[in-house]
ZAMITOR-552014 format. One record per residue (C-alpha): residue in three letters; x, y, z. Coordinates in nm, 2 decimals. Layout:
BEGIN
   residuo       c1       c2       c3
       ALA        X        Y        Z
...
REM end
This chain:
BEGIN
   residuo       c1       c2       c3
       UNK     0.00     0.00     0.00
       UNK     0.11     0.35    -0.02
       UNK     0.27     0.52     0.24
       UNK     0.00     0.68     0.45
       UNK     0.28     0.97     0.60
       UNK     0.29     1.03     0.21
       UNK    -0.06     1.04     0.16
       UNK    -0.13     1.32     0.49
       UNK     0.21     1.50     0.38
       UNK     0.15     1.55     0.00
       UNK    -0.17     1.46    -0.12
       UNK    -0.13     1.62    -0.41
       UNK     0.10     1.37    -0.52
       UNK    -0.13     1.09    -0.51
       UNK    -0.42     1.28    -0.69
       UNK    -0.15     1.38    -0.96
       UNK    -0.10     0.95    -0.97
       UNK    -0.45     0.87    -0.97
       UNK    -0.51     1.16    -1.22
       UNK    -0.22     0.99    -1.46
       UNK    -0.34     0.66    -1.42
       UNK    -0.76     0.76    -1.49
       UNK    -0.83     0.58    -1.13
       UNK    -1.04     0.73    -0.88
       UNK    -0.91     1.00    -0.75
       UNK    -1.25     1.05    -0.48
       UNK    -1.03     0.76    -0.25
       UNK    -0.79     0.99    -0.16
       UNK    -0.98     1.25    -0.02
       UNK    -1.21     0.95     0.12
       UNK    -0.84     0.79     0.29
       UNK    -0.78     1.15     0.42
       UNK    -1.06     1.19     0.60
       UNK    -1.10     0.82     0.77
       UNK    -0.73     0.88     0.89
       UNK    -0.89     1.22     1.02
       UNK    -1.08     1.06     1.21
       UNK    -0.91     0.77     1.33
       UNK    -0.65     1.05     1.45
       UNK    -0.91     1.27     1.61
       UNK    -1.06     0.94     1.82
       UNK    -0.75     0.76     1.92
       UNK    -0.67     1.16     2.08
       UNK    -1.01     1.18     2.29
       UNK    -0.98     0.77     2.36
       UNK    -0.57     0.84     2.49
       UNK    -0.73     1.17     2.68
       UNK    -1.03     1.02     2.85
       UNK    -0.85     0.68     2.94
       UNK    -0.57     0.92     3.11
       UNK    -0.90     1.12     3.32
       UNK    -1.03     0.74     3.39
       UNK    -0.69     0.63     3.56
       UNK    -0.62     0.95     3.71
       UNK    -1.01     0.89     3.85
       UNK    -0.94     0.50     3.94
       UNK    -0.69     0.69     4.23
       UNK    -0.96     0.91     4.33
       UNK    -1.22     0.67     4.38
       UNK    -0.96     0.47     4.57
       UNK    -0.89     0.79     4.85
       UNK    -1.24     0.94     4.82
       UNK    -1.56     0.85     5.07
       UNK    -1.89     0.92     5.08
       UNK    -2.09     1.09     4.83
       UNK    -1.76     1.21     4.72
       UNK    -1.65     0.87     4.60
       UNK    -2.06     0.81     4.51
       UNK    -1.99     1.09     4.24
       UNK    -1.65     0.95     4.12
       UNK    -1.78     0.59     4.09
       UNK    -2.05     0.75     3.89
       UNK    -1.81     0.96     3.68
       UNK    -1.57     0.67     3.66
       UNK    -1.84     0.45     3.48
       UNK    -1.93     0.71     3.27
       UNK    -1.56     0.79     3.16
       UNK    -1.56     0.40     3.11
       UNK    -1.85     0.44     2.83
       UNK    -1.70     0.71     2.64
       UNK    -1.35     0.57     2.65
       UNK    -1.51     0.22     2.46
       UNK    -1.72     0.48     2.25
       UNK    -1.42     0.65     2.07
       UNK    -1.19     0.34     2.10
       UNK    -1.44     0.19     1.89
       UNK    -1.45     0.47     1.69
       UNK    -1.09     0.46     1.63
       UNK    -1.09     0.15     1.54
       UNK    -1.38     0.13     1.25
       UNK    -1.17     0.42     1.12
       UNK    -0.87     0.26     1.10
       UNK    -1.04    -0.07     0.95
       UNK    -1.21     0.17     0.67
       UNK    -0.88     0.35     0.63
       UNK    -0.68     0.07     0.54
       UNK    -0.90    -0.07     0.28
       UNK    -0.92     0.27     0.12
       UNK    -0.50     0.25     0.11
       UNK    -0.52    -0.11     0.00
       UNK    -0.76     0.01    -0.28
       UNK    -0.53     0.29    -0.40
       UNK    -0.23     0.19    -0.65
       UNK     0.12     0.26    -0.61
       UNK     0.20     0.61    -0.73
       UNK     0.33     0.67    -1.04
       UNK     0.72     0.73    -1.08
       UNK     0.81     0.88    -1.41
       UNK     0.55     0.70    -1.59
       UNK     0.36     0.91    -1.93
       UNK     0.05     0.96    -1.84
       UNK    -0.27     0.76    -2.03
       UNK    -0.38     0.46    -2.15
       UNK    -0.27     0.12    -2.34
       UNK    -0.23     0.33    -2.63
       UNK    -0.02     0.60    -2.49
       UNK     0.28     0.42    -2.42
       UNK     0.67     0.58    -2.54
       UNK     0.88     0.35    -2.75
       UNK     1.23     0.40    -2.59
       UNK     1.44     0.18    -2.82
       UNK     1.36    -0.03    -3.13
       UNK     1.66    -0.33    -3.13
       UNK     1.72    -0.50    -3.47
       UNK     1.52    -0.47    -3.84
       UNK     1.24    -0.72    -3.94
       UNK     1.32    -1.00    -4.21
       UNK     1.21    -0.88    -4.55
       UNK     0.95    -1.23    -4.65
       UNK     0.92    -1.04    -4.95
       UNK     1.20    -1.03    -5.02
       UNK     1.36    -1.36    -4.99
       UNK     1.05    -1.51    -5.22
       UNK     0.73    -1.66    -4.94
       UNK     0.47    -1.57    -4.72
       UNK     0.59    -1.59    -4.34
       UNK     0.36    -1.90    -4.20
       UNK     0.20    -1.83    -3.84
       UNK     0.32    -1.99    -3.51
       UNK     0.05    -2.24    -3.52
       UNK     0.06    -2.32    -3.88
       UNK     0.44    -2.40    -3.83
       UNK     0.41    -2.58    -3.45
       UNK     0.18    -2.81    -3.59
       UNK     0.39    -2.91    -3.92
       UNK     0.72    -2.96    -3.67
       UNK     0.47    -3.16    -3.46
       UNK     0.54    -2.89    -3.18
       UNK     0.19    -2.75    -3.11
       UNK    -0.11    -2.94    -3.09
       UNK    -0.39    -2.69    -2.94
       UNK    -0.71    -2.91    -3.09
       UNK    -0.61    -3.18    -2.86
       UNK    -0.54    -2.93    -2.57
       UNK    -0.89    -2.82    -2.61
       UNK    -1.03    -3.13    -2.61
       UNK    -0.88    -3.20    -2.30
       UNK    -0.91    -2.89    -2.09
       UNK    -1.11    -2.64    -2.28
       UNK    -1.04    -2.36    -2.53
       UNK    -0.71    -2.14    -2.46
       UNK    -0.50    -2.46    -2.37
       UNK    -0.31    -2.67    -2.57
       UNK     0.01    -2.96    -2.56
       UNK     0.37    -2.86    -2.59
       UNK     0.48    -3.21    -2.83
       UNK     0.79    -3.31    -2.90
       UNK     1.07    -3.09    -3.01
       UNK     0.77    -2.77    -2.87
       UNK     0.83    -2.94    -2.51
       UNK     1.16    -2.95    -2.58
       UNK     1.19    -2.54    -2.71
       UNK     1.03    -2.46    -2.39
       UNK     1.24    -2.64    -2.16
       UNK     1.54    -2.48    -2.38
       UNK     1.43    -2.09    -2.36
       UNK     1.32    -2.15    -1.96
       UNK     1.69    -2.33    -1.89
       UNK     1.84    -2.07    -2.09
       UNK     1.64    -1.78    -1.89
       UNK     1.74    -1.92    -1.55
       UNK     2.13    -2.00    -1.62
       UNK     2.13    -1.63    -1.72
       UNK     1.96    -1.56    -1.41
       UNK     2.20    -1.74    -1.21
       UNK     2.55    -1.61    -1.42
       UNK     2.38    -1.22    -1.26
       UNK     2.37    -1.39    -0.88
       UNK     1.98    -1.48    -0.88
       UNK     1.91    -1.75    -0.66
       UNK     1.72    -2.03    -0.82
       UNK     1.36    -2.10    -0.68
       UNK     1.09    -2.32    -0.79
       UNK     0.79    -2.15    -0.61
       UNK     0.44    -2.29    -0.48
       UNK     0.17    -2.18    -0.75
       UNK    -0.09    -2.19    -0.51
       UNK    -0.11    -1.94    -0.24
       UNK    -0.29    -1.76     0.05
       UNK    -0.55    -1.49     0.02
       UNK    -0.32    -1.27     0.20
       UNK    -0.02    -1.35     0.00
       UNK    -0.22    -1.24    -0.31
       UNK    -0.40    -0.95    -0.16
       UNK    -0.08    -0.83    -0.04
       UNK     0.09    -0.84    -0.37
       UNK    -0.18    -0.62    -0.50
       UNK    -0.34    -0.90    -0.73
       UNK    -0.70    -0.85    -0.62
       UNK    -0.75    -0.52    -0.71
       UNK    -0.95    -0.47    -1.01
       UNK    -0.80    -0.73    -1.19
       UNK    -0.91    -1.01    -0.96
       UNK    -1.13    -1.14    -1.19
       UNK    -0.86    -1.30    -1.40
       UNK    -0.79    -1.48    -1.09
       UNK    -0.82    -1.86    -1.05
       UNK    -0.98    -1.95    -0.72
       UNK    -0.99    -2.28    -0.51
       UNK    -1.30    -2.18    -0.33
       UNK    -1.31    -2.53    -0.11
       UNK    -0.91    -2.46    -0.01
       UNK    -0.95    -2.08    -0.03
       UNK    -0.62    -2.04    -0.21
       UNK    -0.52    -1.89    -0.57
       UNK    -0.31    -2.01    -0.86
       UNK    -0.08    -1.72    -0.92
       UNK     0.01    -1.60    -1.27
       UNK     0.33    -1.50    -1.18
       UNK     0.59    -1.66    -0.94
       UNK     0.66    -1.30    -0.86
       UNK     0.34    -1.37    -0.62
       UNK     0.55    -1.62    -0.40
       UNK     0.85    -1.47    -0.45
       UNK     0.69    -1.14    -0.27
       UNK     0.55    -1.31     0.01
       UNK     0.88    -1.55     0.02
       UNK     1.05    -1.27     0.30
       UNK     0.68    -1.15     0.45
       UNK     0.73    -1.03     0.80
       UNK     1.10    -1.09     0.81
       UNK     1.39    -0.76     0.83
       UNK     1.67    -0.86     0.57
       UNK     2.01    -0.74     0.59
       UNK     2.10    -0.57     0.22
       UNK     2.41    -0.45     0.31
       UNK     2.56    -0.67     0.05
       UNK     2.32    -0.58    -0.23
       UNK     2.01    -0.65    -0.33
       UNK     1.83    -1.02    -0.26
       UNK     1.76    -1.18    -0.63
       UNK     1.53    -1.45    -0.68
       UNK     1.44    -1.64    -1.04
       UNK     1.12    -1.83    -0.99
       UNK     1.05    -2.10    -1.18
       UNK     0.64    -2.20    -1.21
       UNK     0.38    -2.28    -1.41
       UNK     0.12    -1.96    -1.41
       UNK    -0.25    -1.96    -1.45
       UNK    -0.45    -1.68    -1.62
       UNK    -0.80    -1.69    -1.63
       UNK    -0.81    -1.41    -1.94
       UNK    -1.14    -1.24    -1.85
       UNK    -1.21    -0.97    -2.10
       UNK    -1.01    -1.13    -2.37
       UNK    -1.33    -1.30    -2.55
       UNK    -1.21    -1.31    -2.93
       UNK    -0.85    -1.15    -2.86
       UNK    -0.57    -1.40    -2.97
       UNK    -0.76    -1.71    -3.00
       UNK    -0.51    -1.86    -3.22
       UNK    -0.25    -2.09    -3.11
       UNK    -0.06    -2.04    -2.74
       UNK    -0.06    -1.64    -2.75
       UNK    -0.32    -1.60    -2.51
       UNK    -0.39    -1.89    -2.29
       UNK    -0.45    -1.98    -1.96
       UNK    -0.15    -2.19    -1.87
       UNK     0.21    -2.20    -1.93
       UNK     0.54    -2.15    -1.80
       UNK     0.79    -1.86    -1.70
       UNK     1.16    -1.75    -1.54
       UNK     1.08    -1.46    -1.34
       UNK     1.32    -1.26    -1.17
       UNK     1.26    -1.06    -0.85
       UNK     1.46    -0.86    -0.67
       UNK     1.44    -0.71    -0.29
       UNK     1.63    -0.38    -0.28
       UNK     1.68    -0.05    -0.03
       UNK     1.46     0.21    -0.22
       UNK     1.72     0.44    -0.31
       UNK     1.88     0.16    -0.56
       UNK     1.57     0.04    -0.67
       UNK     1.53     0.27    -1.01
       UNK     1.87     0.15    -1.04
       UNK     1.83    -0.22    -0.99
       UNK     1.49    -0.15    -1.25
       UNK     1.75    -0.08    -1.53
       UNK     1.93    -0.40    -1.45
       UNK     1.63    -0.62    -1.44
       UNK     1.60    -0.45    -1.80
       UNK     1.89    -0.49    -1.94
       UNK     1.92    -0.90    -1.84
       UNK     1.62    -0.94    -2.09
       UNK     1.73    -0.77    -2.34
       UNK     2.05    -1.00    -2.29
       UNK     1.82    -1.27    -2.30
       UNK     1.62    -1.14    -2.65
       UNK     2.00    -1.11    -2.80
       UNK     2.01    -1.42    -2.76
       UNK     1.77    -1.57    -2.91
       UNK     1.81    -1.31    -3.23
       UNK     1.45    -1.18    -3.18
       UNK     1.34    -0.77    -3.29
       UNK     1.23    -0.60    -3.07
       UNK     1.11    -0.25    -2.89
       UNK     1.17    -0.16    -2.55
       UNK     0.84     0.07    -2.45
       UNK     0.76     0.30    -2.12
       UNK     0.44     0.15    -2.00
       UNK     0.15     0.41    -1.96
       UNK     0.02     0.47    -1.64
       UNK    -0.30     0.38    -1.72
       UNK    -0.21     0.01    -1.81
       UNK     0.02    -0.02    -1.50
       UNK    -0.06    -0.30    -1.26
       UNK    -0.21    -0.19    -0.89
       UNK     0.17    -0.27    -0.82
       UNK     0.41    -0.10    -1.00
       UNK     0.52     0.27    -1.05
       UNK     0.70     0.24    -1.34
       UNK     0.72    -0.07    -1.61
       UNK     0.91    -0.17    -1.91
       UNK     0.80    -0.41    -2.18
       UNK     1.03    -0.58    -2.38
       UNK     0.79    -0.65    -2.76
       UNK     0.92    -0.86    -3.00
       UNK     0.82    -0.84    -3.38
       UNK     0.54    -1.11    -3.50
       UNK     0.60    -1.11    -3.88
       UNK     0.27    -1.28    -3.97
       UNK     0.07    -1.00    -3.78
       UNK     0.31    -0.71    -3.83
       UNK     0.30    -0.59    -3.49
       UNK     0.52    -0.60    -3.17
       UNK     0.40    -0.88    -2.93
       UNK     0.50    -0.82    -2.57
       UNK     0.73    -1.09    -2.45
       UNK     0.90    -0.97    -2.13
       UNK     0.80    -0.65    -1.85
       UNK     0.99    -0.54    -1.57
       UNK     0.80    -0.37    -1.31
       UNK     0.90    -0.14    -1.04
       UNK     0.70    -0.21    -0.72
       UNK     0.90     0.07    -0.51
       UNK     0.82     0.03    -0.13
       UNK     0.44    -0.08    -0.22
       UNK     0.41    -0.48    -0.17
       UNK     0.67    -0.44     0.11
       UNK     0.50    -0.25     0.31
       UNK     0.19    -0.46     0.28
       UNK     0.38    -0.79     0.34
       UNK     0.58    -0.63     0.63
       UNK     0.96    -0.70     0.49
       UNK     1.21    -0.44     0.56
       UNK     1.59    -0.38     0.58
       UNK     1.83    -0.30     0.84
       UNK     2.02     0.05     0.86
       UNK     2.20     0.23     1.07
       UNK     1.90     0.45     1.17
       UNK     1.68     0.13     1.26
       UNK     1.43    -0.03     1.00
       UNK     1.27     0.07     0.69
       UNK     1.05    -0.07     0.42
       UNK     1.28    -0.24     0.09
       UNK     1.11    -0.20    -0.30
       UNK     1.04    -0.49    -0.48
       UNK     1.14    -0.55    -0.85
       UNK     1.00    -0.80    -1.10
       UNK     1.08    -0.88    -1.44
       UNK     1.02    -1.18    -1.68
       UNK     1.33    -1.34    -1.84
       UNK     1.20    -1.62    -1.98
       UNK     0.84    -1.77    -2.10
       UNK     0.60    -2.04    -2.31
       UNK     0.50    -1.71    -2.53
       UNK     0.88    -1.67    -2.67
       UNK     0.79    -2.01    -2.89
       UNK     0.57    -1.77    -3.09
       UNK     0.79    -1.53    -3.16
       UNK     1.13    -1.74    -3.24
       UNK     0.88    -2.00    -3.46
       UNK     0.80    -1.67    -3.64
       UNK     1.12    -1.51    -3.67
       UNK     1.35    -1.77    -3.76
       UNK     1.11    -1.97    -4.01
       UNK     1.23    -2.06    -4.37
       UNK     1.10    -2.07    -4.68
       UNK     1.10    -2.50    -4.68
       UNK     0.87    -2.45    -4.33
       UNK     1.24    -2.53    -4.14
       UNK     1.30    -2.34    -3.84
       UNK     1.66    -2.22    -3.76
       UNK     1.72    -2.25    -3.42
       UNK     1.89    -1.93    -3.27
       UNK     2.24    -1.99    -3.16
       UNK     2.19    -1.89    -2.79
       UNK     1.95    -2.20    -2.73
       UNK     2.13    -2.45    -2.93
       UNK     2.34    -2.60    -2.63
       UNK     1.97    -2.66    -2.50
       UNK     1.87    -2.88    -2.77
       UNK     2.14    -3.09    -2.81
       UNK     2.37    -2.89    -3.04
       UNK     1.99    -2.91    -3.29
       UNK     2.10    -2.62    -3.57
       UNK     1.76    -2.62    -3.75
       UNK     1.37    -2.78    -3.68
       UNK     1.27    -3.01    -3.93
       UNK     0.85    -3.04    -4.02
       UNK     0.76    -3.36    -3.94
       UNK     0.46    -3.37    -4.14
REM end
């Protein structure tokens, strides 16, 4: 959640975030004024439980009618103090849902919507089809002749927007997420193969059932959640717990499977394993001190770009828009490779920076000389089943052949090219 000395201290700031992002800017002044009140109880609770001790030694000295009155006083003291502590209390309650409902603040961000992003870098030139004599073939078209995609049997077995990885496609996978994670490890990332289901609190305190909790799998028996992100175990992985940074930042590449439900996507990429509900992904997260973590955001970047070099894949680096920022993150990077057969930029990596925001609702901090504070949280994808698309794509030949990039060969068995089976 946000920082609620930030919220009291410059409010502005957070209307300006809201404002850039098109959320509701009506919960800060609501937030403002529960913490108002809160404030303004807890004072008259503190000052009347004072009068009622003060009168507790009174009662205890006084006789009489004298102590008559006190006792009478005393009980009445005794009502008002449990009226305002509950008062305080509600407030606070309705307080922090209002800071749990309001997203991280924006941090150099453009301001708008999906379509209002800034392309920061465009990294290598599209192959010329034309050119060199055929018609670029689709991911699908091309999995299923190298017997590597086989979605009509995926549907038959779980429903639309799954599908079976066969053959050398299991095998692609397994390269690209080996690839991603001995990259990871090289940079110091500690490997992990994380949980994929988790707590309500876990995924409430990563800021995953916001608005977008629709998109959510639920276990409603269990009451747990399949996470689409190992980043959601990897954020609660140091909940509650002071870590010692001193040495630099604490790097984690999780290794899971990752379960979207895709609500809202009815009749968007229906075609082959763009847009499905399961798959796999590297994802590396990083615990920092705050004042490396825009830093530490640029590394995260630049470790999948590495990772696109290597598998010879155009692409665009682009400045997410506020407005299509995650509850989560105040700033975020997408990495888009080209898809020939659609002409447009597919996004196959982001990098988000969660500054001190799921921290502080899962309670990990750092220790400094001046005592504790709350450490940002980075995230960024190295490595996922989506990248099949694009390198299928990319590297197709004219015969229906696919030349595998250099940088996962040692992954396949030294395999230089991927031969149609059918």
């Amino acid at each position: 959640m946000i920082d609620i000395r930030l919220l009291r201290d410059n409010p502005d700031a957070v209307r300006a975030s809201q404002q850039a992002r098109g959320a509701d800017l009506s919960l800060v002044d609501a937030a403002l004024a529960a913490d108002d009140r809160r404030r303004s109880s807890l004072a008259q609770f503190e000052s009347l439980r004072a009068e009622q001790k003060s009168m507790g030694k009174q009662v205890a000295q006084a006789t009489g009618e004298e102590k008559a009155a006190l006792i009478g006083r005393s009980k009445e003291l005794a009502g008002q103090v449990k009226e305002h502590q509950g008062a305080a209390n509600a407030a606070e309650a309705e307080l922090d849902e209002l800071l749990y409902r309001i997203p991280n603040l924006v941090d150099g961000a453009p301001a708008g919507g999906e379509e209002n992003f800034v392309t920061l870098k465009t990294v290598g030139t599209p192959r010329d089809f034309a050119a060199e004599g055929f018609t670029p073939r689709d991911h699908l078209d091309l999995g299923e002749s190298l017997g590597a995609i086989d979605t009509a049997r995926g549907a038959k077995v779980s429903g639309s927007r799954f599908y079976f990885l066969t053959g050398v496609g299991a095998r692609l996978e397994l390269a690209i997420l080996n690839a991603a994670m001995d990259r990871a490890l090289a940079a110091g990332f500690t490997p992990m193969i994380t949980p994929t289901l988790v707590t309500p609190d876990t995924m409430r305190g990563t800021g995953f059932l916001g608005e977008h909790a629709d998109e959510i799998y639920r276990l409603e028996r269990d009451d747990l959640y399949l996470v689409g992100t190992s980043e959601v175990a990897l954020a609660g992985y140091h909940g509650d717990e002071i870590l010692d940074l001193s040495d630099g930042p604490r790097r984690y590449a999780g290794w899971s499977a990752c379960y979207r439900r895709e609500a809202g996507s009815h009749g968007k990429d229906v075609r082959g394993i763009i847009r499905v509900h399961q798959f796999h992904k590297v994802e590396m997260f990083s615990y920092c001190p705050v004042d490396d973590a825009a830093a530490e955001h640029q590394r995260l970047l630049a470790w999948e770009e590495a990772m696109l070099a290597a598998v010879e894949l155009p692409y665009r680096v682009i400045d997410t828009a506020a407005g299509d920022l995650g509850s989560s993150a105040a700033r975020k990077f997408d990495c888009e490779a080209w898809l020939p057969t659609q002409e447009r930029f597919l996004e196959l990596t982001s990098t988000s920076n969660c500054t001190t925001f799921q921290a502080r609702r899962m309670n990990v901090r750092e220790r400094t000389e001046g005592g504790t504070r709350t450490v940002a949280t980075l995230n960024g994808t190295l490595g996922t089943t989506r990248w099949i698309v694009a390198i299928l794509e990319n590297h197709q030949q004219a015969d229906g052949s696919v030349r595998v990039p250099e940088g996962l060969r040692p992954y396949l068995g030294g395999l230089e090219v991927l031969e149609p089976v059918r």
